[in-house]
N, CA, C and O of each residue as an XYZ file, in Angstrom:
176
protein
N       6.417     -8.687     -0.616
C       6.375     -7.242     -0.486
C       7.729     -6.645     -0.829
O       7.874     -5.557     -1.387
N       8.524     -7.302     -0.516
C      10.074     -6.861     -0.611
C      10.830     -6.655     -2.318
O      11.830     -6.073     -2.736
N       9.882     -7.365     -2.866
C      10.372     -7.653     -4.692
C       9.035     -6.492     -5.173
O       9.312     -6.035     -6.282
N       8.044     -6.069     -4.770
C       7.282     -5.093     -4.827
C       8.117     -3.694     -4.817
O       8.498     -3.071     -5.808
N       8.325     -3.321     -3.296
C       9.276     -2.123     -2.882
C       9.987     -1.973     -4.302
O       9.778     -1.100     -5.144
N      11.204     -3.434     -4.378
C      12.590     -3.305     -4.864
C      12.276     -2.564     -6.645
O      12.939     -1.697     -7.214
N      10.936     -3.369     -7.184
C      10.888     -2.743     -8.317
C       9.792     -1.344     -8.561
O       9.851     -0.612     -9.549
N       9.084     -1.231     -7.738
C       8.598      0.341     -7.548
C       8.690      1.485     -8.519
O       9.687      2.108     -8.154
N       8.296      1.943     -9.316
C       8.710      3.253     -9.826
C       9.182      4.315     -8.552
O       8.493      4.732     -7.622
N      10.355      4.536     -8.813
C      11.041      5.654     -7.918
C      11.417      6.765     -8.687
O      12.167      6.819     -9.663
N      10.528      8.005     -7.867
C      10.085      9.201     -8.258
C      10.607     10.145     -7.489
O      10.184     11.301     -7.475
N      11.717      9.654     -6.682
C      12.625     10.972     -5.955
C      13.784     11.207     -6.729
O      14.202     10.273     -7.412
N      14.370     12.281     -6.741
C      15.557     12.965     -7.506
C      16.977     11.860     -7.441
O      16.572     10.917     -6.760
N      17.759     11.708     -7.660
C      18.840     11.001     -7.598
C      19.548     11.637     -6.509
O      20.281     10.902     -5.848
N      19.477     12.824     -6.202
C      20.282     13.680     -4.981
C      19.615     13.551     -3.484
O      20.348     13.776     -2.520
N      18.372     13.227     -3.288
C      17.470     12.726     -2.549
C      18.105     11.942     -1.275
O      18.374     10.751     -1.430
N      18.336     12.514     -0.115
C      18.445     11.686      1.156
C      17.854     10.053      0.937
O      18.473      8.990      0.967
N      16.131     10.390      0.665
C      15.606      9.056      0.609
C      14.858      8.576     -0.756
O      14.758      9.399     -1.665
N      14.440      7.537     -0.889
C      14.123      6.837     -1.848
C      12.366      6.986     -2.030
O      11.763      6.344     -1.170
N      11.700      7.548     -2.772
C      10.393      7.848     -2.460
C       9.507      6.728     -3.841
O       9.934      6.901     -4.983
N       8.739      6.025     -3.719
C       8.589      4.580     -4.755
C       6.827      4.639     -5.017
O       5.867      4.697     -4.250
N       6.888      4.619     -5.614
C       5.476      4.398     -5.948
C       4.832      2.565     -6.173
O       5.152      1.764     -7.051
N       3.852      2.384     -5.008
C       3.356      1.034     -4.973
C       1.859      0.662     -5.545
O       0.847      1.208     -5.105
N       1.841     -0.442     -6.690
C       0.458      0.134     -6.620
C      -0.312     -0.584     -5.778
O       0.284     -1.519     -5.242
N      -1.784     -0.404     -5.404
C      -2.315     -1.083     -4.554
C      -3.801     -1.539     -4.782
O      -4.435     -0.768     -5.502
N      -4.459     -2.589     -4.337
C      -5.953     -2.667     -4.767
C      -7.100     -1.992     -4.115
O      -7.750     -2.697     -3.344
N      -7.446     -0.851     -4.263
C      -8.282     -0.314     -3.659
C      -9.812     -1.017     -3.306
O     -10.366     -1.081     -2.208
N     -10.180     -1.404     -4.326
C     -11.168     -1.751     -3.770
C     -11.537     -3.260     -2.951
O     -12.592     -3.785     -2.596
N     -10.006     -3.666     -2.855
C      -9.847     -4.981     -2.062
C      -9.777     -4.498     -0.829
O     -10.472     -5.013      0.047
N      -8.982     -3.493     -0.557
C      -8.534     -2.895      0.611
C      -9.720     -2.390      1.429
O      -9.714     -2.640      2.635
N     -10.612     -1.789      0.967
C     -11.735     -1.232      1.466
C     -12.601     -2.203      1.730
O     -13.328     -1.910      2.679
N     -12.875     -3.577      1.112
C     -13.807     -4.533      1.169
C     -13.157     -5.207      2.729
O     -13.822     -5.351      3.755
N     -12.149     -5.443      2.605
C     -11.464     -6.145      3.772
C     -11.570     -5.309      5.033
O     -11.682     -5.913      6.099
N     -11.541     -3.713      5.025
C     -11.467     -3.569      5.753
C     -12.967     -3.561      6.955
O     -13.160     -3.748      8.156
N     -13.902     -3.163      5.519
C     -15.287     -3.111      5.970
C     -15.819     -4.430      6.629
O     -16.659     -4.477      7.528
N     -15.239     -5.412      6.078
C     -15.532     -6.679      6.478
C     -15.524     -6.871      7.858
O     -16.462     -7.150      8.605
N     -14.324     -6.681      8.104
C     -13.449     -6.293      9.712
C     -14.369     -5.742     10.163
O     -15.245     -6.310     10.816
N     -14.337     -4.349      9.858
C     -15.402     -3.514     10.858
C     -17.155     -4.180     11.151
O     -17.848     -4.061     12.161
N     -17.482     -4.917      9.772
C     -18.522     -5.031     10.817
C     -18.560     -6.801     11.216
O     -19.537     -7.485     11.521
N     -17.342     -7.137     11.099
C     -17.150     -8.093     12.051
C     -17.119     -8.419     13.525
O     -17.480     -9.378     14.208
N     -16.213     -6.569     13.884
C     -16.653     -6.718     14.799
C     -17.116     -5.708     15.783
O     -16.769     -5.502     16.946
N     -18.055     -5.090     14.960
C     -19.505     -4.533     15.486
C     -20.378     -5.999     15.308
O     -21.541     -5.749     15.624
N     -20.288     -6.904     15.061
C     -21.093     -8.027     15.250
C     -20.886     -8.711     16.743
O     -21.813     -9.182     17.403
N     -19.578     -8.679     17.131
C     -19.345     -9.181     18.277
C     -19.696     -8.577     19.495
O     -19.431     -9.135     20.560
Protein backbone atom coordinates (compact mmCIF):
# COMPACT_ATOMS: atom_id res chain seq x y z
CA UNK A 1 0.00 0.00 0.00
CA UNK A 2 2.81 2.28 0.87
CA UNK A 3 4.59 2.10 -2.89
CA UNK A 4 0.79 2.66 -4.07
CA UNK A 5 0.30 6.06 -1.89
CA UNK A 6 4.13 6.96 -2.78
CA UNK A 7 3.42 6.83 -6.60
CA UNK A 8 -0.26 8.17 -6.74
CA UNK A 9 -1.08 10.89 -9.12
CA UNK A 10 -0.99 13.99 -6.83
CA UNK A 11 -3.54 16.51 -7.70
CA UNK A 12 -3.06 19.16 -4.93
CA UNK A 13 -1.33 22.52 -5.76
CA UNK A 14 2.37 22.59 -4.79
CA UNK A 15 1.40 25.40 -2.09
CA UNK A 16 -1.03 22.91 -0.46
CA UNK A 17 -0.71 22.23 3.44
CA UNK A 18 -1.46 18.56 2.33
CA UNK A 19 -0.81 16.10 -0.26
CA UNK A 20 -4.17 15.05 -1.96
CA UNK A 21 -3.27 11.53 -4.40
CA UNK A 22 -5.35 9.83 -6.39
CA UNK A 23 -5.55 5.79 -5.78
CA UNK A 24 -6.96 3.64 -8.09
CA UNK A 25 -9.11 0.98 -6.78
CA UNK A 26 -11.15 -2.26 -7.87
CA UNK A 27 -14.56 -1.58 -7.63
CA UNK A 28 -16.10 -4.31 -8.43
CA UNK A 29 -13.80 -6.49 -6.17
CA UNK A 30 -14.58 -4.25 -3.41
CA UNK A 31 -18.27 -4.60 -3.61
CA UNK A 32 -18.11 -8.46 -4.21
CA UNK A 33 -16.10 -8.81 -0.94
CA UNK A 34 -18.00 -6.79 0.75
CA UNK A 35 -21.37 -8.43 -0.13
CA UNK A 36 -19.83 -11.62 0.56
CA UNK A 37 -19.25 -10.47 4.21
CA UNK A 38 -22.60 -9.24 4.55
CA UNK A 39 -24.30 -12.16 3.77
CA UNK A 40 -21.92 -14.13 5.57
CA UNK A 41 -23.00 -12.94 8.23
CA UNK A 42 -26.64 -12.64 7.93
CA UNK A 43 -26.01 -16.42 7.53
CA UNK A 44 -24.83 -16.73 11.01
Amino acid sequence: MRGEIETAACISTPDSKIAVRVIAADKEAMIARHTQTTIHHAAA
